[in-house]
C-alpha positions as CSV (number, residue, x, y, z in Angstrom):
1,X,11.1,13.4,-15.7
2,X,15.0,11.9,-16.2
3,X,15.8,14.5,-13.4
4,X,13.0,13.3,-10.9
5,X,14.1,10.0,-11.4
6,X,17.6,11.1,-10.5
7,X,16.3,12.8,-7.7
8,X,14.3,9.8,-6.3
9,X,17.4,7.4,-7.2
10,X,20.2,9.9,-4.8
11,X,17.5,9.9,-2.0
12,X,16.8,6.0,-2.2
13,X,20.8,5.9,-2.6
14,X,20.9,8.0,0.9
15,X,18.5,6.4,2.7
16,X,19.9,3.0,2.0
17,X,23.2,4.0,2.2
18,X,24.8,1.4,4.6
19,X,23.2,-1.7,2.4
20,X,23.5,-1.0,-0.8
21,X,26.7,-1.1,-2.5
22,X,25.9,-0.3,-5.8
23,X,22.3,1.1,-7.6
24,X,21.1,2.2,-11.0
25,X,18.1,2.8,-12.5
26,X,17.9,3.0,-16.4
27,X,14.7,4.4,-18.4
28,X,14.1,2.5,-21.7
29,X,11.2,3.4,-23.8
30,X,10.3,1.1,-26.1
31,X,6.5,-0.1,-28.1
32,X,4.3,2.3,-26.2
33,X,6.1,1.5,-22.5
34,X,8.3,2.9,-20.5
35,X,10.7,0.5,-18.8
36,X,12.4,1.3,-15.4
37,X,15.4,-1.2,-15.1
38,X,16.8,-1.1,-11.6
39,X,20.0,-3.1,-10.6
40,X,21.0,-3.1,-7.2
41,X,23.7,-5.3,-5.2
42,X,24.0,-5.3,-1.1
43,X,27.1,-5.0,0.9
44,X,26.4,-8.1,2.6
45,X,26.7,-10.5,-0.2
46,X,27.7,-8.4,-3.2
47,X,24.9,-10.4,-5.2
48,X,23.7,-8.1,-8.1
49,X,19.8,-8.4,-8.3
50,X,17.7,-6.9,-11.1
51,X,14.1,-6.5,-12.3
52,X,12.1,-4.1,-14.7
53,X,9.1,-2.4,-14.1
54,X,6.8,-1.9,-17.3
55,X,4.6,1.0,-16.9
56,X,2.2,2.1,-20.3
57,X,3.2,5.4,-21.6
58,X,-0.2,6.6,-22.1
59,X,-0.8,5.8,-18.7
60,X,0.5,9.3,-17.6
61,X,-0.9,12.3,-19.7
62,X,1.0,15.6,-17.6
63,X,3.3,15.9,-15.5
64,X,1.2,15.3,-12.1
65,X,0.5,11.7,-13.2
66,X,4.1,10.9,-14.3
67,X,5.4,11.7,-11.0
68,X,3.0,9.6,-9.3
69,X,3.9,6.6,-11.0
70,X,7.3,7.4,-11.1
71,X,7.1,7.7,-7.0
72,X,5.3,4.0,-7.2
73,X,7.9,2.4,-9.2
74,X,10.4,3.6,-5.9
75,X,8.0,2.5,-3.7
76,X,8.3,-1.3,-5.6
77,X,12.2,-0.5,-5.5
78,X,12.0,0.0,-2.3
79,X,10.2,-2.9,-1.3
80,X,12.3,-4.9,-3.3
81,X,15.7,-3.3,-1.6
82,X,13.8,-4.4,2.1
83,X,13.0,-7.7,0.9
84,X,16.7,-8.4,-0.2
85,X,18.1,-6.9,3.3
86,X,15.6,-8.9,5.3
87,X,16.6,-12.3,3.1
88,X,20.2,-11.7,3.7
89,X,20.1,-11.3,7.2
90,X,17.9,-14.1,8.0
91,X,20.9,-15.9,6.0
92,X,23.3,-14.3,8.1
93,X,21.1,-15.0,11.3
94,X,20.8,-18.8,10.8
């Protein structure tokens, strides 16, 4: 899974390419969870933001269902990434 998480993390890399200045996503496991810890910083104010997702380990049984929350927790990323662009710009706007 390490390596679809790599794979999600160059294409979210890619796609935000102008913004983002610099992105990482770290996979802890730790009491039964699996922790996706995601720090991110924009070219526009070079502000490093961070959060954690929590997701249960049991949660996912194969393969198919580990993607699917793995392609979630980029969805939240990516929302997070847009809500940071759209916050710096209104900044930069007013």
């Amino acid at each position: 899974m390490k390596d679809y998480v790599d794979q999600l993390s160059a294409e979210l890399t890619q796609q935000y390419l102008i913004y983002l200045e610099t992105f990482l996503v770290d996979l802890w496991s730790d009491g039964g969870e699996i922790e996706f810890r995601v720090g991110y910083s924009l070219r526009a104010d070079h502000r490093l933001r961070s959060f954690t997702v929590s997701v249960d380990a049991l949660s996912a049984i194969n393969d198919v269902e580990r993607r699917a929350i793995i392609a979630a927790v980029f969805v939240e990323i990516e929302d997070q990434i847009d809500d940071a662009i759209a916050a710096v710009a209104e900044i930069v706007a007013n």
